[in-house]
N, CA, C and O atoms as CSV, one atom per row, in Angstrom:
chain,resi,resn,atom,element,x,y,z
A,1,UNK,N,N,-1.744,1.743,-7.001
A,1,UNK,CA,C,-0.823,1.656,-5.875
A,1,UNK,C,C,-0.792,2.967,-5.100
A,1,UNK,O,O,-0.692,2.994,-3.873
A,2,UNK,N,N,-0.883,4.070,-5.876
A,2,UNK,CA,C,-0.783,5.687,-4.662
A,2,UNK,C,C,-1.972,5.118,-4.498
A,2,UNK,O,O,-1.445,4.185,-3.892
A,3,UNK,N,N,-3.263,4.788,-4.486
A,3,UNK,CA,C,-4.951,5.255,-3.817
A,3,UNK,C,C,-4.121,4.376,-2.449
A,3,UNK,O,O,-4.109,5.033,-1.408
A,4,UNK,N,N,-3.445,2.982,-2.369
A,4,UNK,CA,C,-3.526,2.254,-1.581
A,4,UNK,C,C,-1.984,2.971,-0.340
A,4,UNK,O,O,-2.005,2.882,0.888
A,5,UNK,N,N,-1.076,3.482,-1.009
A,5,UNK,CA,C,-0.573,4.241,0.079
A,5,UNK,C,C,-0.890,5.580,0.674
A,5,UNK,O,O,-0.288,6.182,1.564
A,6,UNK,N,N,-2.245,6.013,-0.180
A,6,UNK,CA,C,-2.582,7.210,0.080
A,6,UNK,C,C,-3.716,7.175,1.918
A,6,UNK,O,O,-3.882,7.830,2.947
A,7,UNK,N,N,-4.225,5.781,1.153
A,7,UNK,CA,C,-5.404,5.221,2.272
A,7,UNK,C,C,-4.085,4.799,3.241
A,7,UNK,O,O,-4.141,5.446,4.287
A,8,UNK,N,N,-2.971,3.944,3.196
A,8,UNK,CA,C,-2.013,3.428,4.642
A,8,UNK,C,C,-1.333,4.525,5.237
A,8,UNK,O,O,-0.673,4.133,6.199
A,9,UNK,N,N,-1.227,5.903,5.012
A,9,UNK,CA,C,-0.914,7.202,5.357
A,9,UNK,C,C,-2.393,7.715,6.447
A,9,UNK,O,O,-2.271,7.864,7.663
A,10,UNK,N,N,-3.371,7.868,5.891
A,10,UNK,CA,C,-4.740,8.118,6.427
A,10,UNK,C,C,-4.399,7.079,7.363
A,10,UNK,O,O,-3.407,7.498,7.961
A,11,UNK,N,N,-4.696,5.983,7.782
A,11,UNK,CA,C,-4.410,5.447,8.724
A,11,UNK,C,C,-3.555,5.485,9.630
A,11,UNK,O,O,-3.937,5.589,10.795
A,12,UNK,N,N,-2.172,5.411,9.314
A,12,UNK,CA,C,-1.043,5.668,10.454
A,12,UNK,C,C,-1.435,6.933,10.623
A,12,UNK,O,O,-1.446,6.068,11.498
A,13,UNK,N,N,-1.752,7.992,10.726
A,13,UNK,CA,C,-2.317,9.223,10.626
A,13,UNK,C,C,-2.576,9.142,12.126
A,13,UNK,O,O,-1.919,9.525,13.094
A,14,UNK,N,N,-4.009,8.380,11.976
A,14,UNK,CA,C,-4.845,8.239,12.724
A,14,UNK,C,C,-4.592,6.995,13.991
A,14,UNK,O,O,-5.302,6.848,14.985
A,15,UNK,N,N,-3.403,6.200,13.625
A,15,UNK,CA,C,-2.812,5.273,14.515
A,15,UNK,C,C,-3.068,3.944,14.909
A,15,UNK,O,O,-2.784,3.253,15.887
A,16,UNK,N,N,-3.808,3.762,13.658
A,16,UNK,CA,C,-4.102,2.295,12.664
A,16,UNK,C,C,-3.372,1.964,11.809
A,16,UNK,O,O,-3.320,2.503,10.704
A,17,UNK,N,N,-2.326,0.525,12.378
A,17,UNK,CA,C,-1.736,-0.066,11.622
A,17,UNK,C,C,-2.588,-0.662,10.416
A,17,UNK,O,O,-3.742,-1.088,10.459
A,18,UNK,N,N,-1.636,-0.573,9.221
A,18,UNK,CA,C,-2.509,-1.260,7.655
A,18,UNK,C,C,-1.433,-2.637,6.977
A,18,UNK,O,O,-0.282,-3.035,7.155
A,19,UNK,N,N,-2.516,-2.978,6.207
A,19,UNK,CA,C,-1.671,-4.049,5.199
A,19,UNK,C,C,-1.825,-3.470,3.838
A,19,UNK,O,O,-2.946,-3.062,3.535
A,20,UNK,N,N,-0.550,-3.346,2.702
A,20,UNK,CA,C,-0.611,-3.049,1.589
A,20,UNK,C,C,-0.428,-4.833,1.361
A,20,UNK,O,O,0.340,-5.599,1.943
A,21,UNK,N,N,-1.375,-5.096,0.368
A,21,UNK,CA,C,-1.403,-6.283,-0.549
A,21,UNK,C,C,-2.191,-6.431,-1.887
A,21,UNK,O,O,-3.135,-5.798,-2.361
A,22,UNK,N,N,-1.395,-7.592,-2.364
A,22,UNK,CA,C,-2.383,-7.898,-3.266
A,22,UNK,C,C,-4.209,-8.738,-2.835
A,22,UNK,O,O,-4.523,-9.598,-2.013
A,23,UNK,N,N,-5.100,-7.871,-3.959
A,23,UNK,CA,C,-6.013,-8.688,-3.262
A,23,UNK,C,C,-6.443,-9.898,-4.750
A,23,UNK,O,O,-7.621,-10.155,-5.000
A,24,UNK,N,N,-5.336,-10.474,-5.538
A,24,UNK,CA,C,-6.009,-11.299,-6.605
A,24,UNK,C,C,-5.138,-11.921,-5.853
A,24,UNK,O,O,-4.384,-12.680,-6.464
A,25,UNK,N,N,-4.984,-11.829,-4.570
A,25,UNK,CA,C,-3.951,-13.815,-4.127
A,25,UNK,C,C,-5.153,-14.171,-2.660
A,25,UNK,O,O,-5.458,-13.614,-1.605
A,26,UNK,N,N,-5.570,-15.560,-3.483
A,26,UNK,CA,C,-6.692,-16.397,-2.350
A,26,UNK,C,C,-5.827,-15.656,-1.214
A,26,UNK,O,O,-4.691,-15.187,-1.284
A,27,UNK,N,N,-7.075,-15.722,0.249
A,27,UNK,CA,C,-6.441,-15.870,0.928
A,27,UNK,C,C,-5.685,-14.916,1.740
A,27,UNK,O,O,-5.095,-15.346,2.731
A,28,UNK,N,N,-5.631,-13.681,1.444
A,28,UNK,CA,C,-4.812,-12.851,1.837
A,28,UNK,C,C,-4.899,-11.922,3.079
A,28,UNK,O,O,-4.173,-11.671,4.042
A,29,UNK,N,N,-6.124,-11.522,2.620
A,29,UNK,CA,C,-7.083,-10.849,3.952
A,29,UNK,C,C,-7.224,-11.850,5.168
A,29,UNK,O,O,-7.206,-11.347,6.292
A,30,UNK,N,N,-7.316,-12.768,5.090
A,30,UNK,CA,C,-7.101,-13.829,6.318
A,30,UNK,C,C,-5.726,-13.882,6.804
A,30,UNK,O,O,-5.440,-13.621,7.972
A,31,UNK,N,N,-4.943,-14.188,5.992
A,31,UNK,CA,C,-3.304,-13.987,6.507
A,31,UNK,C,C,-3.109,-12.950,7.076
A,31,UNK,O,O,-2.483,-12.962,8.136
A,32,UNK,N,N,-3.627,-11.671,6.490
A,32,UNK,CA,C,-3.326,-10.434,7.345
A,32,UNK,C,C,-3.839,-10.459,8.548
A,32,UNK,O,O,-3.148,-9.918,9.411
A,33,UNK,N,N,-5.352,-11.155,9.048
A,33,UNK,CA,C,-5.878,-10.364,9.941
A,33,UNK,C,C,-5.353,-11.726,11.071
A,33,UNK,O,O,-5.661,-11.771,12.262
A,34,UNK,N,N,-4.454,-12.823,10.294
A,34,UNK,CA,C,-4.520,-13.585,11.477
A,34,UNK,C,C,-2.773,-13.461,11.354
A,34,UNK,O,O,-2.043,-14.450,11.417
A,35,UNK,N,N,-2.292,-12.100,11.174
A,35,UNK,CA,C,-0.896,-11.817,11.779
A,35,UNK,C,C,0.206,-12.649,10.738
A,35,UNK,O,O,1.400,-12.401,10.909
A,36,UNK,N,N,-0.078,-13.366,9.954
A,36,UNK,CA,C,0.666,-14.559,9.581
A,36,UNK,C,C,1.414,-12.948,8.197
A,36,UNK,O,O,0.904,-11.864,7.912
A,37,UNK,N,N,2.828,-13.652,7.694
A,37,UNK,CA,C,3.312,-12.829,6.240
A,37,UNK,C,C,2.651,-12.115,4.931
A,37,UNK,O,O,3.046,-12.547,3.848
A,38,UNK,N,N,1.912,-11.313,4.921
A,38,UNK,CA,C,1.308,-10.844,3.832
A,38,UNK,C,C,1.446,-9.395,3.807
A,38,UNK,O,O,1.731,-8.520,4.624
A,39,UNK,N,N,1.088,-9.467,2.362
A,39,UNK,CA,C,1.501,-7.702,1.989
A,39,UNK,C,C,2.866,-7.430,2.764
A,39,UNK,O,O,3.772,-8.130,3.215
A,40,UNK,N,N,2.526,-5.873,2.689
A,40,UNK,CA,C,3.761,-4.795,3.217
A,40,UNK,C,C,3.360,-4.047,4.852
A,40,UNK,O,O,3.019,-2.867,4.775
A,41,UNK,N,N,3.382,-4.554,6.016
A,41,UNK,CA,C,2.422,-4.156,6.760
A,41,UNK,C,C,3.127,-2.511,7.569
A,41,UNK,O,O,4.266,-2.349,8.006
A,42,UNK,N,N,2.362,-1.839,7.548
A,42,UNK,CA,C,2.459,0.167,8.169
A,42,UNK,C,C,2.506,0.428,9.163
A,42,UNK,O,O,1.600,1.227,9.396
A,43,UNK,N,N,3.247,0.162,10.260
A,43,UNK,CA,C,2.491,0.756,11.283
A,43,UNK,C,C,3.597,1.703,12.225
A,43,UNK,O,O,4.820,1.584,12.163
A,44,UNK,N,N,3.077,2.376,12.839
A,44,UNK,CA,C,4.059,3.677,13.580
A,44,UNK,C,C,4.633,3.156,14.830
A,44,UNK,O,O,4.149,2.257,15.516
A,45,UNK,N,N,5.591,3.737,15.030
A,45,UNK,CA,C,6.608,3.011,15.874
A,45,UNK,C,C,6.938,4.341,17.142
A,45,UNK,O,O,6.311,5.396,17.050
A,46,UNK,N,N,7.657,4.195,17.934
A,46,UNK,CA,C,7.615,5.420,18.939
A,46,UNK,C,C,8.901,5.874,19.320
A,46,UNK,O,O,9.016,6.821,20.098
């Protein structure tokens, strides 16, 4: 779990929103990338 908030830090960093999830649930990476409820999603606000 730190490697995976260590990598969603590196990103908002850089000003790329991330998804923290599990990846042993079918399916997940698709939910994320098509916006739908998954994981914990990062992103910087203004």
């Amino acid at each position: 779990m730190v490697t995976k908030l260590q990598a969603a830090k590196v990103a908002l960093e850089a000003g790329i929103p991330s998804v923290i999830a599990s990846g042993l649930q079918p399916g997940i990476v698709a939910a994320a990338a098509a916006g739908k409820p998954a994981g914990t999603r990062i992103s910087g606000g203004q």
